[in-house]
C-alpha positions in Angstrom: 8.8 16.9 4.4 5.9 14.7 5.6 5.5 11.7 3.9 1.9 10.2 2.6 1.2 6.5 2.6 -1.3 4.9 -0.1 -3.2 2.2 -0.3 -2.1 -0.1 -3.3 -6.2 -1.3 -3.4 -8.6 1.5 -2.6 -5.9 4.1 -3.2 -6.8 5.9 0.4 -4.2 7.6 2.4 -5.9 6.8 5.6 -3.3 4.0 6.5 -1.6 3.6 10.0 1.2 0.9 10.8 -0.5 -2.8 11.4 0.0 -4.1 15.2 2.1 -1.3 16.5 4.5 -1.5 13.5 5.9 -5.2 15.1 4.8 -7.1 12.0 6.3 -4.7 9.2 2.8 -4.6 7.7 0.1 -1.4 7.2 -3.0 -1.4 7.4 -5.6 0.8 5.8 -8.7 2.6 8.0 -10.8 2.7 4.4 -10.9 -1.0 2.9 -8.9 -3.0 5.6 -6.3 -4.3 3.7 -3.0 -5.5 5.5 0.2 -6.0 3.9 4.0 -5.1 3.5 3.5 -3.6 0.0 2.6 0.5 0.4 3.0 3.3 -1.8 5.1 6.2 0.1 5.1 10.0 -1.6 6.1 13.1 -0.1 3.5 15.6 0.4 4.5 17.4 -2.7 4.4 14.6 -4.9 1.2 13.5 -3.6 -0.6 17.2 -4.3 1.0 16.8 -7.6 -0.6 13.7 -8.7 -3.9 14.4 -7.0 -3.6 17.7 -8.7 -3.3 16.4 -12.0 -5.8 13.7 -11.7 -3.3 10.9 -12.1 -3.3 9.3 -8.6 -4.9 6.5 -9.2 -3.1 5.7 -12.5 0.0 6.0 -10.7 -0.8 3.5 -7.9 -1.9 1.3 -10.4 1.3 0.8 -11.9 3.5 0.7 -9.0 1.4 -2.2 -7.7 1.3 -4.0 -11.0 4.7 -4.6 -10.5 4.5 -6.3 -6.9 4.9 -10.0 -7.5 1.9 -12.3 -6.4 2.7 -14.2 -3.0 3.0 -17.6 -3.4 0.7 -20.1 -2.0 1.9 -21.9 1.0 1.1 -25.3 1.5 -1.5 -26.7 4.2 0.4 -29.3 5.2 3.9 -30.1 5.1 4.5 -32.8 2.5 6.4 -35.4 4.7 
């Protein structure tokens, strides 16, 4: 089965691996976002979402759930 990446932002499947696949990150053709976080479907699940119109609400939630980075500091404190 071929699997279908999605974008967690602009919901586009046009997404490719970031730097070769050395950093662990993707990166999406459409909006140009770059990160670890990625929803993964099989093709069969993916018809059956875009099918039934509920794509985006899908993605929605499974991104919800991704906790924020934190901030890391400028400088280091000593």
């Amino acid at each position: 089965m071929k699997r279908i990446l999605i974008c967690p932002v602009c919901k586009s499947n046009e997404i490719e691996l970031d730097t070769g696949g050395y950093t662990g990150k993707y990166y999406c053709k459409r909006c140009g976002y770059v990160g670890s976080f990625i929803i993964e479907l099989n093709e069969s699940e993916y018809k059956e979402l875009l099918k039934a119109g509920e794509l985006e609400k899908f993605v929605e939630e499974k991104a919800k759930n991704v906790p924020k980075e934190e901030k890391k500091p400028e400088k280091y404190p000593y």
